[in-house]
BALOBA-1460 file (C-alpha; in Angstrom, 3 decimals):
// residues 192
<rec num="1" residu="x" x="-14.022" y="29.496" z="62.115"/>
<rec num="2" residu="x" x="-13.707" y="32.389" z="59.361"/>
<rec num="3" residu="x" x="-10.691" y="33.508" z="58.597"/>
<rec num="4" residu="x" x="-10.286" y="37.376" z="59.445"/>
<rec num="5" residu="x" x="-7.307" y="38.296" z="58.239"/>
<rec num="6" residu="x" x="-8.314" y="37.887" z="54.539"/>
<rec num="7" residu="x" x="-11.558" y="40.045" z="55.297"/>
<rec num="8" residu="x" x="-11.317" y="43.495" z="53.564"/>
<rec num="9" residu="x" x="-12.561" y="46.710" z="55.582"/>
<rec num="10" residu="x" x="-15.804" y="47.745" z="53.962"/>
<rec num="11" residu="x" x="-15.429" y="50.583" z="50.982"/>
<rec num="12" residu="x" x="-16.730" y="53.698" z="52.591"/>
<rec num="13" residu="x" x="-17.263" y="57.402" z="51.317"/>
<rec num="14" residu="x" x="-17.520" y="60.499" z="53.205"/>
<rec num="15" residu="x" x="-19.811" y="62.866" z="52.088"/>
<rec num="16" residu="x" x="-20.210" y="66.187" z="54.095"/>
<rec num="17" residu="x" x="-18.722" y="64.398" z="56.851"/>
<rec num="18" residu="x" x="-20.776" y="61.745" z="57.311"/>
<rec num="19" residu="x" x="-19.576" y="58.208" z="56.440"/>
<rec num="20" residu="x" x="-21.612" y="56.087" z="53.938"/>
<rec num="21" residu="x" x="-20.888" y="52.311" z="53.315"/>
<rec num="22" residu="x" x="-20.762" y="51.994" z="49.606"/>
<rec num="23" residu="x" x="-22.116" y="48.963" z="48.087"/>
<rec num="24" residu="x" x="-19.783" y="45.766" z="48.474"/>
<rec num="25" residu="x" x="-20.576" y="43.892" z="45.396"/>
<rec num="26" residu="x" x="-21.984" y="46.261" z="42.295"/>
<rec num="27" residu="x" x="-23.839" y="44.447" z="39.521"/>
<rec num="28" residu="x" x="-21.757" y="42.937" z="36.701"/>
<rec num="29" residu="x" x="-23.130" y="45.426" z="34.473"/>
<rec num="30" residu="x" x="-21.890" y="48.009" z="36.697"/>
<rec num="31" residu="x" x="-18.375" y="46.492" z="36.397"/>
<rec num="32" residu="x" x="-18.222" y="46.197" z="32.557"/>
<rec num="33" residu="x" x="-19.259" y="49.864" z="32.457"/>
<rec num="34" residu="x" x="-16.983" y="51.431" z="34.846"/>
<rec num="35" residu="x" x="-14.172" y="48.847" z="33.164"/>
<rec num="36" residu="x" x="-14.851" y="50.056" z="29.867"/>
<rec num="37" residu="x" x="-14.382" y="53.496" z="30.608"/>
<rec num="38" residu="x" x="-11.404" y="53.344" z="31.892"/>
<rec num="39" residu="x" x="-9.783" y="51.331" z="29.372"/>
<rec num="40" residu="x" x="-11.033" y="53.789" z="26.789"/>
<rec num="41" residu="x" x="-9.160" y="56.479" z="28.565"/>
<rec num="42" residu="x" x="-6.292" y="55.044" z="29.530"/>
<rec num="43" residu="x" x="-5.420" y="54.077" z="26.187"/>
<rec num="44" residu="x" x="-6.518" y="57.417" z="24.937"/>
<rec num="45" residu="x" x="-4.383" y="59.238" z="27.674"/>
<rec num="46" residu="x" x="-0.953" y="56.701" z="26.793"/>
<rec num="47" residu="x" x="1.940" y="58.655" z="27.044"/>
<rec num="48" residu="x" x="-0.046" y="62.150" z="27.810"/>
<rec num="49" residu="x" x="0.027" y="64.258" z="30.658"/>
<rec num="50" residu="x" x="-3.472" y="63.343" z="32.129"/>
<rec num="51" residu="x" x="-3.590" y="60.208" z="33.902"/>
<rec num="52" residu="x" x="-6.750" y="58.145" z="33.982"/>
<rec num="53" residu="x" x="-7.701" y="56.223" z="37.561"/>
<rec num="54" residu="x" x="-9.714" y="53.606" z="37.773"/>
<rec num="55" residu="x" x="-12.603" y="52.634" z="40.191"/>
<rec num="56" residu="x" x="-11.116" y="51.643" z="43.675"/>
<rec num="57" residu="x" x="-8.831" y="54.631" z="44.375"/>
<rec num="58" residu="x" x="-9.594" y="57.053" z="46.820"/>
<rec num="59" residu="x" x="-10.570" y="60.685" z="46.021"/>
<rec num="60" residu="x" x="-9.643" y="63.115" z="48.986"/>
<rec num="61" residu="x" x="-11.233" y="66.251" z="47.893"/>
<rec num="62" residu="x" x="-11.529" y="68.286" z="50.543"/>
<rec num="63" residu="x" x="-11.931" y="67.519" z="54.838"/>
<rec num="64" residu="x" x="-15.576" y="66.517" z="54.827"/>
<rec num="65" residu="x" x="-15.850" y="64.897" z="50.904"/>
<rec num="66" residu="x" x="-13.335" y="61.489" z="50.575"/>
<rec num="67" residu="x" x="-15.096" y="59.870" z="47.504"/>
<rec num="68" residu="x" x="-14.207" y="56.374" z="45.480"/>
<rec num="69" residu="x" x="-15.054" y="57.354" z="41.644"/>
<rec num="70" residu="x" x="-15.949" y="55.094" z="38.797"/>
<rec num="71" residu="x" x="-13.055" y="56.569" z="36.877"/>
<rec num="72" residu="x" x="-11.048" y="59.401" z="36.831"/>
<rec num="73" residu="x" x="-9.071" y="61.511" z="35.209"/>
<rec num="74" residu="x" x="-6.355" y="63.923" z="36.704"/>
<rec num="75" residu="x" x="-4.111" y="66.156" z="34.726"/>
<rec num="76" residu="x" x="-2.395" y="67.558" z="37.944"/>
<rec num="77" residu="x" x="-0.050" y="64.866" z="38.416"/>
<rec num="78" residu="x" x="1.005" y="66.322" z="42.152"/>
<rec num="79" residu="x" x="-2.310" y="65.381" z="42.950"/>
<rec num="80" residu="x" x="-1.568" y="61.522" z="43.156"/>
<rec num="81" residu="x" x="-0.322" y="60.323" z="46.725"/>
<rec num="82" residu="x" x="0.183" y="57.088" z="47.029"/>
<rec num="83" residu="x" x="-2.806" y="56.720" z="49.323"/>
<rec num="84" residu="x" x="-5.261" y="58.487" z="46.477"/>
<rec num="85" residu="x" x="-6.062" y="61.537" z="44.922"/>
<rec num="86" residu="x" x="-5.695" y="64.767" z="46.594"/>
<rec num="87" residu="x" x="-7.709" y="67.264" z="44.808"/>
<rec num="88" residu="x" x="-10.244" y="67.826" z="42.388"/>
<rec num="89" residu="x" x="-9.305" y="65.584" z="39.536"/>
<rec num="90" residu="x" x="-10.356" y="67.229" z="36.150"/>
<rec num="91" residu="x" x="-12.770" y="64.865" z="34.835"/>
<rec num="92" residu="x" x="-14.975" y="62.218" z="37.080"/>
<rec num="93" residu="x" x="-17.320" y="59.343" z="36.133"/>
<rec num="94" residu="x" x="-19.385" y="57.635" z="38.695"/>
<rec num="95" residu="x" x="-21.581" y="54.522" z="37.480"/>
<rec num="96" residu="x" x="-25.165" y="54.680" z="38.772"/>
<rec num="97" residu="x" x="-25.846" y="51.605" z="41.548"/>
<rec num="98" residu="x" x="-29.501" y="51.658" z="43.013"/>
<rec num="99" residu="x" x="-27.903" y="52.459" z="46.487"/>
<rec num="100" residu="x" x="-25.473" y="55.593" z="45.069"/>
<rec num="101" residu="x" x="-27.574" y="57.301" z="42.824"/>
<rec num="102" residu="x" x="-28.933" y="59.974" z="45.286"/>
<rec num="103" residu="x" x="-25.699" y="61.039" z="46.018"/>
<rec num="104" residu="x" x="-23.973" y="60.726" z="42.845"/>
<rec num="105" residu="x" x="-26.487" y="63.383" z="41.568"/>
<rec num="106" residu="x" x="-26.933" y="65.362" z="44.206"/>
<rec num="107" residu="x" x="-24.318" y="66.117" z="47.254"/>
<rec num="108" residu="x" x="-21.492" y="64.953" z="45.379"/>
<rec num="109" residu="x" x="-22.308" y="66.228" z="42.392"/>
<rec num="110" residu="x" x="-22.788" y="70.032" z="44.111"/>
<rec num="111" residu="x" x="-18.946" y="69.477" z="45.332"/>
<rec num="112" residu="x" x="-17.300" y="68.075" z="42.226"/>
<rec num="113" residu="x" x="-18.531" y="71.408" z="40.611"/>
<rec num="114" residu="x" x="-17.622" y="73.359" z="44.154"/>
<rec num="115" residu="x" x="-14.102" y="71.970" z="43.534"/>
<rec num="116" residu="x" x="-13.422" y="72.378" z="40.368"/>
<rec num="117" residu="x" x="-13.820" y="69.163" z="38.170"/>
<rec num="118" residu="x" x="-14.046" y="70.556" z="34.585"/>
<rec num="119" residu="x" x="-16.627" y="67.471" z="33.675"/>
<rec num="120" residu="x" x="-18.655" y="65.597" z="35.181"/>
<rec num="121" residu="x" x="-20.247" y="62.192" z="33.824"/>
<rec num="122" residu="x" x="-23.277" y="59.875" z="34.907"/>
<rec num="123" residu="x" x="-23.885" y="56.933" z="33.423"/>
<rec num="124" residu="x" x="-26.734" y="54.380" z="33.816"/>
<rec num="125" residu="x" x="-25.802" y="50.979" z="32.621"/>
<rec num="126" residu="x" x="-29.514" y="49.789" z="32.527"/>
<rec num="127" residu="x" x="-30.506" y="52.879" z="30.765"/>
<rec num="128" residu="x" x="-27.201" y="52.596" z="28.828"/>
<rec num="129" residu="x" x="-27.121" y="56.169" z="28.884"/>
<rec num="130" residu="x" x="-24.441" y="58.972" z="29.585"/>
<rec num="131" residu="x" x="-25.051" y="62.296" z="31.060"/>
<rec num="132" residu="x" x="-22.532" y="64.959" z="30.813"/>
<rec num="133" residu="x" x="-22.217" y="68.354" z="32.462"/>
<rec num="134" residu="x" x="-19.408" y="70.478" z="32.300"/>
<rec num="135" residu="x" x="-18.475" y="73.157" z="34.820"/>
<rec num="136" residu="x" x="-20.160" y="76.825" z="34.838"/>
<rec num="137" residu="x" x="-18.737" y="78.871" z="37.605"/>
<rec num="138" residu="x" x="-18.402" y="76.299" z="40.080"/>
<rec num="139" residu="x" x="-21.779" y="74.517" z="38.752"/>
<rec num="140" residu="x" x="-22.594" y="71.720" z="36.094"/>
<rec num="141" residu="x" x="-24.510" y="72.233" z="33.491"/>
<rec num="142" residu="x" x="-26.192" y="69.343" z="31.044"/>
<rec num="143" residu="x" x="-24.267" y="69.637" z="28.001"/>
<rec num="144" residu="x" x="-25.429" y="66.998" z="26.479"/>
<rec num="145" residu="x" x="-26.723" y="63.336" z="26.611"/>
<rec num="146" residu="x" x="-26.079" y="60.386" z="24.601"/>
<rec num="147" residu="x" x="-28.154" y="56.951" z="24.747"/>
<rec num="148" residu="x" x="-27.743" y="53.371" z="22.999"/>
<rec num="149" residu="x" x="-31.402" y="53.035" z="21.812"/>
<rec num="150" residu="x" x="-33.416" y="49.930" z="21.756"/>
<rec num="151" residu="x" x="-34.239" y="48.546" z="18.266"/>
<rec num="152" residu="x" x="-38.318" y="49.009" z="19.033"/>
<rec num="153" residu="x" x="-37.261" y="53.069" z="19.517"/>
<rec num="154" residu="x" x="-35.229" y="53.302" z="16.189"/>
<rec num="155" residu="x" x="-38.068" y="52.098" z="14.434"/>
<rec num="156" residu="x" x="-40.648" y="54.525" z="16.066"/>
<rec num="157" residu="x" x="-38.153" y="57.811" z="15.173"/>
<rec num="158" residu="x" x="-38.367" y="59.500" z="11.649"/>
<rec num="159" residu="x" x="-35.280" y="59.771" z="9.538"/>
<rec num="160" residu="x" x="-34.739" y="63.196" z="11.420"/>
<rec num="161" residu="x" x="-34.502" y="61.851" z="14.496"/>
<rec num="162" residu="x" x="-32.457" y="58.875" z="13.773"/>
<rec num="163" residu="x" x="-29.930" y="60.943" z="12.588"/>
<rec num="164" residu="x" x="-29.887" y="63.357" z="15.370"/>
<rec num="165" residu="x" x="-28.376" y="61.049" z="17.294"/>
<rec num="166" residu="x" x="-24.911" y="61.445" z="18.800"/>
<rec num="167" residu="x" x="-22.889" y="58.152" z="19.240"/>
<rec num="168" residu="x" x="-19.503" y="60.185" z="20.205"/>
<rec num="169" residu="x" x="-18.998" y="62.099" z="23.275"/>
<rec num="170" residu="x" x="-16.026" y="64.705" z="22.477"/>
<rec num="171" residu="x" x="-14.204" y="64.728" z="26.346"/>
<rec num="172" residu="x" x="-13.406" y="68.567" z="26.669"/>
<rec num="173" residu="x" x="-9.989" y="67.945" z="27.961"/>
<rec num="174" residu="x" x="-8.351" y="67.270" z="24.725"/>
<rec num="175" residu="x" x="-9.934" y="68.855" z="21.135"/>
<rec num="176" residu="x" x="-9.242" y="65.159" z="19.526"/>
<rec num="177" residu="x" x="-10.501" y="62.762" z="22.483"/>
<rec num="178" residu="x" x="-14.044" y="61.483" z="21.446"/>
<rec num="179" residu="x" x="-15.447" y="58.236" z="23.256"/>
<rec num="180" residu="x" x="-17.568" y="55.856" z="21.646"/>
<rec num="181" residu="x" x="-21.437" y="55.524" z="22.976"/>
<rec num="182" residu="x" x="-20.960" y="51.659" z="21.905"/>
<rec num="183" residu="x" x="-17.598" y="50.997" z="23.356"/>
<rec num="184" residu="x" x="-18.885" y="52.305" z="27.014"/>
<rec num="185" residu="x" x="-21.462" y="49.539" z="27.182"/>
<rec num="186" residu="x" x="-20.056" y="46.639" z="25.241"/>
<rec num="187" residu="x" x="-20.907" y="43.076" z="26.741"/>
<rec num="188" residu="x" x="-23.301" y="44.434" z="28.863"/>
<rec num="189" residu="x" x="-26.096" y="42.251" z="28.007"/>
<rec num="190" residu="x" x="-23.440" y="39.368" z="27.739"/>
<rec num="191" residu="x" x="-25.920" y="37.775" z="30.383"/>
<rec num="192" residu="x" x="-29.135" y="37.340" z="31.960"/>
């Protein structure tokens, strides 16, 4: 007989007040990602006002949006309860799972910007890409988008090209705070 005490309630989100079971077990990719990310700005953020949250903590933004961010990072430091996040934290990063992606681009993307987060990031870890937006009067814009190229594509750009890319994302929260391209998806293809 299964234990059920040791079961854990399923991770759920509430999105314009209708619940959505999240998925239980993201790829490992996913994990590395999300992990990386958050270790980047936490150890960025040591000893600074903003506070960066990683993936398993509740985000109560408003009555009909509870969400469960990637990563996080809240300058507001009344927001944190010890149950979550109350409030639109100031920079969010959700991780792109087959079964999320609608939503992290569109309904909970509309009320991020609604409620204020200053900037807003998507990243694909099997595109190895990062999209960020940053907030325009209660909407995100694409500001810009940065992408770990395969070998073949390097060697099909001209010189021109090649150097056009950007391997630094500057986070708009702090003037010095720039995030490696590299660092976000180390040991992601650690595996088959």
């Amino acid at each position: 007989m299964e234990n059920l005490a040791y079961k854990e309630p399923p991770v759920t989100e509430l999105i314009e007040g209708k619940t959505y079971l999240m998925s239980p077990r993201p790829r490992l990719q996913h994990n590395f990602v999300a992990s990386n990310i958050y270790h980047i700005f936490a150890t960025y953020l040591h000893g600074k006002t903003c506070k960066a949250i990683a993936d398993g903590t509740d985000l109560f933004l408003d009555k009909e949006n509870h969400y469960v961010p990637d990563t996080m990072i809240v300058c507001d430091r009344s927001k944190l309860k010890s149950d979550g996040v109350h409030g639109a934290p100031d920079l969010v990063v959700e991780v792109l799972s087959p079964s999320t992606a609608q939503n992290d681009r569109g309904a909970k993307m509309r009320h991020y910007a609604a409620a204020g987060v200053k900037e807003y990031w998507i990243v694909s870890p099997i595109g190895k890409s990062v999209e960020v937006y940053l907030n325009q009067d209660g909407h995100f814009e694409l500001d810009a988008m940065y992408t770990i190229f395969s070998d073949w594509d390097l060697e099909r750009m001209d010189d021109d090209e090649r150097s056009a890319i950007r391997m630094e994302i500057p986070v708009s929260l702090y003037n010095d705070f720039r995030v490696s391209v590299e660092e976000i998806f180390e040991d992601v293809d650690d595996f088959e």
